[in-house]
N, C-alpha and C positions, 0 to 999 in steps of 0.2 A: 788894469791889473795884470801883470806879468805872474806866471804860472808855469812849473815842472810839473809837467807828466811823463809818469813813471806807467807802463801798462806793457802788454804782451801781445796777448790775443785781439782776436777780430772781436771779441764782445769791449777791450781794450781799444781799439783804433774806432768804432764806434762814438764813444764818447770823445775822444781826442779830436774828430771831424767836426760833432757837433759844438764844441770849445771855440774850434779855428774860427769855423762859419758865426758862431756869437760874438767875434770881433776880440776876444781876449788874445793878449800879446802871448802866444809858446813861448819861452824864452830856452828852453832845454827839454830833451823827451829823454827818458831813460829805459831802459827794455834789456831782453834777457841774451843773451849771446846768438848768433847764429847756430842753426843745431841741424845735422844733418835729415833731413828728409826724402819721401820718394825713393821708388824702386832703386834708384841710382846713388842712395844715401846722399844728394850732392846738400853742402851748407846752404839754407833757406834761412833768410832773413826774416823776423817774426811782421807781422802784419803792422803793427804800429810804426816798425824802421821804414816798411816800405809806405808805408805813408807820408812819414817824419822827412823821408829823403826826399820823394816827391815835391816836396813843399818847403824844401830847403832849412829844414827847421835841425839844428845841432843835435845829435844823436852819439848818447854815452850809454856802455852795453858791457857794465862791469860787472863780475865772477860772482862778487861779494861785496856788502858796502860797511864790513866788520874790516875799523881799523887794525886789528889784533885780530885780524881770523887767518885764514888759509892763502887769501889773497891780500896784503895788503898793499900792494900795486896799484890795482882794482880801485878800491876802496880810496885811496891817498888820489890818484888820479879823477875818482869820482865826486872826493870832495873838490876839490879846486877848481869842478864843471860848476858843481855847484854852488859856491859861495860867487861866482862869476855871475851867474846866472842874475843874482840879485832879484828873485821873486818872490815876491807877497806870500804866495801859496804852492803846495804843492798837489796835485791829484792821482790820487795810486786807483788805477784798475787791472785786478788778476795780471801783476807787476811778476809775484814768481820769487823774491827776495826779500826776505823778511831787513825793515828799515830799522836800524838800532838810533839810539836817542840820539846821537848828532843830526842825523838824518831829520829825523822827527822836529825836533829846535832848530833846524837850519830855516826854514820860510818866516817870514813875519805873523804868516796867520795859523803855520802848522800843517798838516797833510790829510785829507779830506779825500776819505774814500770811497768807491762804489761798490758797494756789497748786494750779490743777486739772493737774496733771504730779506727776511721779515726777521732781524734781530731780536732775541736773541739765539731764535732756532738757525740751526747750523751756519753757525761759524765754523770757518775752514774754507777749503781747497775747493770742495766741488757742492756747492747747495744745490745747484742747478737739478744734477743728478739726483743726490739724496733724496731730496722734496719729491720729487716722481717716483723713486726704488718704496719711499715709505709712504707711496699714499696720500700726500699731501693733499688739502683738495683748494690752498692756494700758497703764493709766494709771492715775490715782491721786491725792491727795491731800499735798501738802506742805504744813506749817504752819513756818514759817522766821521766824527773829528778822531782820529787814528794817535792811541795811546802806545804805550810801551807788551802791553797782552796781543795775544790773537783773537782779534774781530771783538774787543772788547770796549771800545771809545765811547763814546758819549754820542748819542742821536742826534742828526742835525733835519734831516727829512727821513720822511718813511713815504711808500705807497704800495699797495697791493694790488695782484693779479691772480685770477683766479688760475687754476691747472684743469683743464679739458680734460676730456677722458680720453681722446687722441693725441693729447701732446707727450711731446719726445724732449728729453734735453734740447736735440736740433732746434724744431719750433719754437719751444720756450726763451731757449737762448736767446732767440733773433727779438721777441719781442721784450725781453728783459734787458737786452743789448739799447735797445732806440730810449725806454724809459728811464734808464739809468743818464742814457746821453742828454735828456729833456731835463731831468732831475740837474744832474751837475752844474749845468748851464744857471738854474735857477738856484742853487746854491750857492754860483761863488756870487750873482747877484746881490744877493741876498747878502750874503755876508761883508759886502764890499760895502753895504748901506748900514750894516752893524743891527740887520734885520731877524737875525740868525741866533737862539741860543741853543745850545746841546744840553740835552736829555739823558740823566742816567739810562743805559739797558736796563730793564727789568733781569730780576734775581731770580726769576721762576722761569723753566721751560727753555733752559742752554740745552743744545745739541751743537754736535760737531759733524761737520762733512767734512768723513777726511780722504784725504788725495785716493782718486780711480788708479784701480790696481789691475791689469791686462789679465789678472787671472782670476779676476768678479765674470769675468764675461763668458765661463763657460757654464750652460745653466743646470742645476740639481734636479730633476724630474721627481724628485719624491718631494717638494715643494710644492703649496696649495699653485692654485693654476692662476688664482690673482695674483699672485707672487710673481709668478712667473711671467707673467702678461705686463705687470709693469718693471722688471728687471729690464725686459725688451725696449721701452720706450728709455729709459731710465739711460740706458747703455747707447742709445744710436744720436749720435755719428759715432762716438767712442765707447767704449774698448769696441763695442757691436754684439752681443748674446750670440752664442752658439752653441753647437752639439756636432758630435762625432757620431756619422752613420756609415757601417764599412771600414772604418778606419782613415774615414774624410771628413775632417772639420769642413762645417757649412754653418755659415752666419745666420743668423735672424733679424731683416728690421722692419717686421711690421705684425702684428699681430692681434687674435680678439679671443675673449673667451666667447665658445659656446655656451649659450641658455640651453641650460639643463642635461649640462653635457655627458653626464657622470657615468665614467665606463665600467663595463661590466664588473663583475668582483674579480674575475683570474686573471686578469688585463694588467702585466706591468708595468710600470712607470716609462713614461718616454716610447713604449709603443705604440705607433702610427695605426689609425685608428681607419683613415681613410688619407687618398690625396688624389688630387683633381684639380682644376680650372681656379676652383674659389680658392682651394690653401690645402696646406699639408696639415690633417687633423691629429696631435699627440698626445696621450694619454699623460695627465698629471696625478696626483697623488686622490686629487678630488673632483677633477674635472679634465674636460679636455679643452688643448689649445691647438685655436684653427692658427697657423703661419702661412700668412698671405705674400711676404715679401723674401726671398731667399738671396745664398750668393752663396758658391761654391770658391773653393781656392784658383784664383787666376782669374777669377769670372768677374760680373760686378752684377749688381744688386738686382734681379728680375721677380717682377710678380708671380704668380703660381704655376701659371698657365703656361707662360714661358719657358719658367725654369723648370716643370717637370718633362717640354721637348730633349733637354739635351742629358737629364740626369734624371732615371727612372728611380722613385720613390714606390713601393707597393704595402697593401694592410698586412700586419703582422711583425715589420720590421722594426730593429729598436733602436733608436737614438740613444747613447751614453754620454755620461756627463764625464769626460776624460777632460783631465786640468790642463789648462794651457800658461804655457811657459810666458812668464816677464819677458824674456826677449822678442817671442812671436810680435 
């Protein structure tokens, strides 16, 4: 079976590896433009190109794939990769460009994607996140035949995973990453044997995760302190949760709520309760949050212990929830 895959991210070159190593012919990869990264802003090629290159496999990395949109350069060049390509199927993971209907009718068998949610709860941009920001207490793996809506297709596999009370987008990603690769593998099998029918979504119980915005990550201390405890997890490796002490943004990524924490009644929101060895303990609206893992501007991520050597935290001081700029 010859196959485009279209993906971005390393939870995207995951599945793309586990394809290759299944013996399925790549016949074209598609991915999002180079985009500058790092202190040095220098152009980084997304994780999927540098695997794609690796392995000599054709790599198309157009704007737009709207023939009538902003690029149609882009788009005209990227159909003529595509109709080349001559593949059965295509497979989109967190791709990053919405596919208009040529796109979609161009494969013989259509575009079959990996969605990190239990459809039809949060479709969109980041489920990953959302599912941990709300509490989830699991998530999971949709592989859906990929319609003209967003995250709306017809079910082709589903599997579920449960959410730890320690997991972080990080962690979860990485294991939603390897199931999704397991999943795909056994889908296009499947579909190749005509093994495979699609499943309406259910009607009931649509949410959306929509795209992380760098200015979720400063956090509100007059928010319950569960809230707040899993913003933390929700948010690390990205945007990262933080607060303003002195007029020094200092990241958060790790964190627990206190049993029976509940600070005094004249006690502020966001002030520091205690800090020491084990975490910097902050007053919530209903409880207190011990912050076990810090990181100051220029620094990188130190445990409690560590980071209260070089950057003295004391009781009584207050963390503000001062907005952080899109561009930061």
């Amino acid at each position: 079976m010859r196959v485009i895959f279209a993906g971005t991210p390393e939870f995207a070159r995951v599945a793309l590896e586990k394809l290759h190593s299944a013996g399925f012919d790549i016949a074209l990869v598609l991915t999002q433009p180079d985009r500058p990264a790092g202190r040095g802003m220098k152009l980084q090629a997304s994780a999927v190109k540098q695997w794609a290159v690796t392995h000599q496999i054709p790599v198309a990395q157009p704007r737009s794939l709207r023939l009538d949109g902003r690029y149609p350069e882009d788009a005209a060049a990227a159909c003529v990769a595509i109709e080349a390509a001559k593949a059965d199927v295509m497979v989109v993971a967190a791709y990053g460009l919405i596919l208009p209907q040529w796109v979609l009718d161009a494969p013989r068998l259509g575009c079959l994607n990996i969605h990190g949610s239990i459809l039809p709860r949060w479709r969109g941009a980041a489920p990953i996140h959302r599912a941990i920001e709300a509490g989830d207490n699991e998530t999971g793996v949709t592989i859906m035949q990929m319609d003209a809506g967003l995250d709306t297709g017809g079910m082709l596999l589903l599997e579920r995973l449960p959410i730890g009370p320690q997991d972080s987008t990080d962690t979860l990603h990485d294991q939603l990453a390897e199931l999704g690769g397991r999943m795909i593998v056994d889908a296009l099998k499947k579909t190749a044997s005509g093994d495979l029918l699609a499943v309406p979504q259910p009607t009931e119980g649509i949410s959306y995760a929509h795209k992380i915005d760098k200015r979720e990550a400063a956090l509100d201390w007059t928010q319950a302190v569960a809230t707040l405890e899993r913003r933390i997890r929700a948010f690390n490796p990205f945007p990262v949760a933080c607060s303003t002490l002195n007029g020094e943004t200092i990241k958060f990524w790790g964190a627990e709520v206190l049993p029976g924490g509940q600070p005094p009644g004249n006690t502020a929101a966001g002030e520091v309760m205690a800090a020491g060895p084990e975490g910097v303990d902050i007053a919530a609206i209903d409880g207190v949050l011990r912050i076990r893992r810090l990181q100051k501007a220029g620094g990188k991520p130190l445990d409690a212990a560590d980071f209260l050597r070089g950057f003295e935290i004391q009781p009584g001081q207050r963390f503000s929830s001062t907005p952080v700029s899109a561009e930061t």
